[in-house]
C-alpha positions, -999 to +999 in steps of 0.1 A: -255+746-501-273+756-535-250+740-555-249+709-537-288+702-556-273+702-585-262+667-582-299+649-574-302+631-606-267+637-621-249+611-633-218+602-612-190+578-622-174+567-589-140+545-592-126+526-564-157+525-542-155+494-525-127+509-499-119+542-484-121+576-497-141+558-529-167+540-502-173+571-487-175+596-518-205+568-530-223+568-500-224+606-495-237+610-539-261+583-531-277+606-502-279+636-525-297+621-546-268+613-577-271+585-606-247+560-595-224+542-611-193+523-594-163+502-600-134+489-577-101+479-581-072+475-564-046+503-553-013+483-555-024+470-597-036+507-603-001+516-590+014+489-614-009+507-643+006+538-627-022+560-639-032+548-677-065+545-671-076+577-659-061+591-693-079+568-710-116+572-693-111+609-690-106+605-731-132+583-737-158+608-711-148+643-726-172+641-760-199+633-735-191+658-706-189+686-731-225+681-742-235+675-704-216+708-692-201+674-666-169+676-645-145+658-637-129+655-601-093+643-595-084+625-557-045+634-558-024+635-528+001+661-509+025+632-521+019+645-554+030+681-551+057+671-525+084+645-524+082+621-497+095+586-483+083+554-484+054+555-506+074+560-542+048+541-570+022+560-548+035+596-551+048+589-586+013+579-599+001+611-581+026+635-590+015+623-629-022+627-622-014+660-609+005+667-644-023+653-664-050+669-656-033+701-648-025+704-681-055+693-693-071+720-673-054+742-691-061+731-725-100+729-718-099+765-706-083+777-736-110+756-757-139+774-738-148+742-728-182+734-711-165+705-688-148+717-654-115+697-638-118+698-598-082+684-587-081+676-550-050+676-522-055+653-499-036+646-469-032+615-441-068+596-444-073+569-422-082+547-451-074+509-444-052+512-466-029+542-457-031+535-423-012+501-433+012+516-456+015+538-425+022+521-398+049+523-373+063+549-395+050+583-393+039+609-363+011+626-381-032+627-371-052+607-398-087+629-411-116+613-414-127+593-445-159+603-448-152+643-439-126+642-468-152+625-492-179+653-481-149+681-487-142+666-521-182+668-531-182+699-527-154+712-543-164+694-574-203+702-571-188+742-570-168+736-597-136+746-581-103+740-598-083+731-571-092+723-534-073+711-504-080+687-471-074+691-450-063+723-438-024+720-436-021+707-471-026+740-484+000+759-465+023+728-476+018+738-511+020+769-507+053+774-489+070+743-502+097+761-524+101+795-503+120+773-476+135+741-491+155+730-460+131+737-433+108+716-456+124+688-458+132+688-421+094+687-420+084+656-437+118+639-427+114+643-390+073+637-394+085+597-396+096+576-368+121+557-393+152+545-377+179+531-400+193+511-368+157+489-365+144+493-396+174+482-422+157+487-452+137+512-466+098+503-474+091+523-505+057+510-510+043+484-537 
């Protein structure tokens, strides 16, 4: 895809690519050609940080972007539009990233800003490290990793505000408030908790 060239030679900040979604997102800019530059951390002391530093990078990057016509691209979760079990510091640190740079999406259009804010809605990646937090608790299929990092490319190459992966996340969104008990239904019965083996609930750290 045309716009896909774009990013030979562009200058791409990748966070969190020594595992998962962040692995596979560097691989994919590193075959298109893309400037590289990555850093890892740890999910469960970003959780901790619940999402201050994304704030402050995205403040510290926006001077630059706007003279670069750059974008920024958000990995957010269906656990950040929708409440769900077992994963609370998670879906709280999405549902603020969500807020964040929703906002600041808003604020950047009504500047005429140069800089574009791709925000992306993922759902169940086999990551490592969902399929951990994961297991033994929920009846859903796990996408691929690497499809999902592709996905997010190119929403973010396109410039797209918003984009969703995969396919059911979308029609989660979208029909999340029309039917509030049948929702719930949904994600409750989508887990194989049972209150008689498991005594406790795991919220997630």
């Amino acid at each position: 895809m045309y716009f896909l060239e774009s990013l030979k030679g562009a200058r791409v900040l990748v966070t969190g690519a020594s595992t998962g979604i962040g692995e596979q997102l560097a691989y994919h800019y590193a075959r298109l050609g893309a400037q590289l530059v990555i850093t890892a951390r740890r999910g469960n002391v970003l959780e901790q940080v619940n999402f201050l530093s994304y704030v402050q990078m995205t403040q510290k990057a926006l001077p630059a972007l706007e003279k670069s016509n750059g974008s920024i691209v958000v990995v957010s979760s269906l656990l950040g539009k929708m409440c769900g079990p077992f994963a609370l510091p998670y879906a709280a640190t999405k549902f603020a990233l969500n807020g964040f740079f929703g906002g600041l999406q808003h604020e950047l259009a009504m500047q005429k800003s140069n800089v574009s804010i791709t925000i992306c809605i993922l759902g169940l990646i086999d990551t490592d490290s969902a399929m951990e937090k994961i297991k033994g608790y929920i009846n859903m299929t796990a996408y691929p990793a690497h499809e999902a990092a592709w996905h997010i490319i190119e929403a973010g190459a396109s410039r797209q505000p918003e984009t969703f992966y995969p396919w059911y996340t979308f029609y989660a969104c979208l029909f999340r408030d029309w039917f509030p008990y049948l929702r719930d239904q949904a994600i409750q019965n989508s887990y194989t908790y049972n209150p008689q083996v498991n005594k406790e609930p795991v919220t997630g750290s």
